[in-house]
N, C-alpha and C positions, 0 to 999 in steps of 0.2 A: 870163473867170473872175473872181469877186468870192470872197471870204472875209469870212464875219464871226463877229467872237470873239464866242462865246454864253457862255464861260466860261475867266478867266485865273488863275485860283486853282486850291485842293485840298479837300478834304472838306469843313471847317470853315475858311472864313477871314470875318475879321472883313467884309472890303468886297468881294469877288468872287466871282464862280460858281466852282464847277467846273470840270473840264476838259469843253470841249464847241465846236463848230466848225461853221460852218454855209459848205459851198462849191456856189454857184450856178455850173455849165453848161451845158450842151443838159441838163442833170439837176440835183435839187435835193438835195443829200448833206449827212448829218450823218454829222460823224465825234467819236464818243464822245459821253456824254451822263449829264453828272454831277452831283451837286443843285444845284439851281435852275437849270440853264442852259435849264429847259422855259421859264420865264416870259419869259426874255430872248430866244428863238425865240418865242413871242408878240410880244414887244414890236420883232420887225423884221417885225410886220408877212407874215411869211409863211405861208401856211395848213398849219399841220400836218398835217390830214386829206389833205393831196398828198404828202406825202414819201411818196416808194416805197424808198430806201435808208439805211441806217444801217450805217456802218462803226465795227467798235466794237477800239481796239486792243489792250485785255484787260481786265480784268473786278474789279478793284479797282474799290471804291465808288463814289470819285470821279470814276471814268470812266461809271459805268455808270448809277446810281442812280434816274435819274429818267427814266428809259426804264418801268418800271412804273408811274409816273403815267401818262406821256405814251398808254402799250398800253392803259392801264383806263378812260381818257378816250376814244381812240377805239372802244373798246367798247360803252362809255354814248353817246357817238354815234349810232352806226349803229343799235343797238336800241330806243334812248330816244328820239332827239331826227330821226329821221329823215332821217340822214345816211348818205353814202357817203363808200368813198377806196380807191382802188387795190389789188393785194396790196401787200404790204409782206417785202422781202427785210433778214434783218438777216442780216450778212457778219463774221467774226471770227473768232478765231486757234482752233487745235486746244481743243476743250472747247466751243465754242462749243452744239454741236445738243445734248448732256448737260445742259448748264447750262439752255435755255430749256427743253427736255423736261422736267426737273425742276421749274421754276420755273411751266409751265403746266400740268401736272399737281397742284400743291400752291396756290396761287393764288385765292381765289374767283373766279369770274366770265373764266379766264383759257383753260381749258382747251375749250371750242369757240368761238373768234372769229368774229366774223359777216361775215370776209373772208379771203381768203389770206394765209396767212405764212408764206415761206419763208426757210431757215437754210443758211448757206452756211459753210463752213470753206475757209479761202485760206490759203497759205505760200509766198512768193516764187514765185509767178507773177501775169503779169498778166493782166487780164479788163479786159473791156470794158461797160462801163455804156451804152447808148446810143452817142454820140460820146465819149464819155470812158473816158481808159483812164487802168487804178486800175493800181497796183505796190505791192503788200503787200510786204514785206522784217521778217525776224525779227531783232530787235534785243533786246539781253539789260540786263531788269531786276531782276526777283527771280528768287531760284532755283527750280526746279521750274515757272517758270510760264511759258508760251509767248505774248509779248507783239511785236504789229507795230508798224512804222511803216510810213506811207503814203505813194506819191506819184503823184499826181494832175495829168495832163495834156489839156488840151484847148485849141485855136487858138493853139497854139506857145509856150502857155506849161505851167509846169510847176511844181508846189505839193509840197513835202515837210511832212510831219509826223513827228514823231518818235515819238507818243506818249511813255510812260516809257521813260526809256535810261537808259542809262552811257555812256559814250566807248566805241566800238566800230566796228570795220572797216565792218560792215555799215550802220549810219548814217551815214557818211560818206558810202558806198556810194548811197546812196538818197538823198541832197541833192545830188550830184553837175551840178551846173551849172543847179540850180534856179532860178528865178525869184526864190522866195520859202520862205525855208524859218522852222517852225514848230519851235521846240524848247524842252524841257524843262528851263528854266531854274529849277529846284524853289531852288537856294539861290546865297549869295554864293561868291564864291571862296575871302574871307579865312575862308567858316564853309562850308566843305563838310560834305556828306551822307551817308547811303548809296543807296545802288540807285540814284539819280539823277545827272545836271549841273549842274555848277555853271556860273555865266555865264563863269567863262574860257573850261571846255570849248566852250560854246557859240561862242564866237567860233572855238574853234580848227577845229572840227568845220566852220564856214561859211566859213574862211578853206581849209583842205583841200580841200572840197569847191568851194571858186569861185560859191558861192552870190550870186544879183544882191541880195535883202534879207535882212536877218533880223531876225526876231519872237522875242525871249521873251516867255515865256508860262510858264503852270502853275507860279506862284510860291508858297509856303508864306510866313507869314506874316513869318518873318526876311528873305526877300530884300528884300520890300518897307522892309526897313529902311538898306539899301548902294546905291548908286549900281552898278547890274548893268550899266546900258550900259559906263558905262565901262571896267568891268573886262572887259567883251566887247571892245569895243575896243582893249584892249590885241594883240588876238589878228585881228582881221578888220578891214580898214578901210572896208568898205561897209557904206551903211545900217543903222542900228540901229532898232528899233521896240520899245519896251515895251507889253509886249499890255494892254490892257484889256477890259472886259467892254463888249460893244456896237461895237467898233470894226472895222471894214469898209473892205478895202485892195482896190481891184481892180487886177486884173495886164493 
């Protein structure tokens, strides 16, 4: 299994994508896909017109954003330019078939694709991708909205993602002796946030759970101003990793 950060920032940061994640197994999955992190999926190099999967873990901007490039692009593909690509399954939290329904309904050019697309709604169960089995778990960010994290197993090893959290049972839950877990390290400890973790939690959440690395990621532009590993470290004494944009860990 390989990982690579398409995006370690939030909507608008001065030097980083969005939130956005590109993991290669017998399948080739993006999970979430937030501005810009379409260019940076170009620039690894891997064909877009082959992604058959997209996990998306709720639907705030910066998760989501450039997934309407990336659909209108393969559009102009297939009918323009003479290209093919698989159907395409996008998988996400309750709201999900609502949200595209509307969105390919109102859209130009959106509402009959010239390939399959199918919409899937998951909540802590897991399915099966190919050889890879996905574990959706609902993890609690803002109110009213129904937001996953992921975790993602194949050849004994095992990938968590938090998407957006708070400190909560159920993330814990879901990094629980991970290989490599992915979390939401939006601010510093000394200048915590709302609706998200800050990097203490982050440690404490990988030190609970027995995590073998951990990656923050999805920093706001204050974090990048504190030293987050180490305040992680205070909390988990295994591998620290500050995510950046383009960077590719394999497990």
């Amino acid at each position: 299994m390989r990982l690579t950060i398409l995006g370690s920032g939030t909507n608008v940061h001065p030097t980083r994508a969005a939130s956005g994640y590109l993991v290669r197994t017998d399948q080739t999955i993006l999970l979430d896909f937030g501005p810009r992190t379409l260019m940076n999926l170009i620039k690894t190099g891997v064909n877009r017109h082959q992604i058959t999967h997209i996990l998306f873990s709720h639907f705030h901007a910066d998760h989501f954003s450039d997934f309407i490039t990336f659909f209108f692009d393969a559009v102009i593909f297939m009918k323009y330019q003479g290209g093919s690509r698989p159907p395409l399954t996008v998988i996400g939290p309750r709201g999900t078939k609502q949200l595209f329904q509307t969105l390919f309904a109102t859209l130009p050019g959106f509402s009959r694709p010239p390939f399959a697309v199918h919409f899937k709604e998951v909540s802590d169960r897991p399915f099966w991708i190919g050889k890879t089995k996905i574990l959706p778990r609902t993890v609690t960010h803002s109110p009213r909205l129904h937001c996953l994290g992921y975790r993602i197993e194949y050849g004994g090893s095992a990938l968590a993602y938090s998407g957006d959290s708070q400190y909560c049972r159920n993330l814990v839950r879901l990094c629980g002796d991970a290989s490599l877990a992915i979390l939401d390290c939006s601010f510093p400890a000394n200048r915590p946030g709302p609706v998200h973790l800050h990097a203490g939690q982050c440690g404490l959440v990988a030190q609970q759970a027995g995590v073998g690395q951990l990656v923050l990621s999805h920093f706001y532009p204050i974090a990048d101003r504190y030293d987050v590993k180490t305040q992680a470290a205070e909390k988990y004494g295994g591998k620290i990793r500050k995510g950046k944009d383009l960077l590719t860990i394999k497990l």
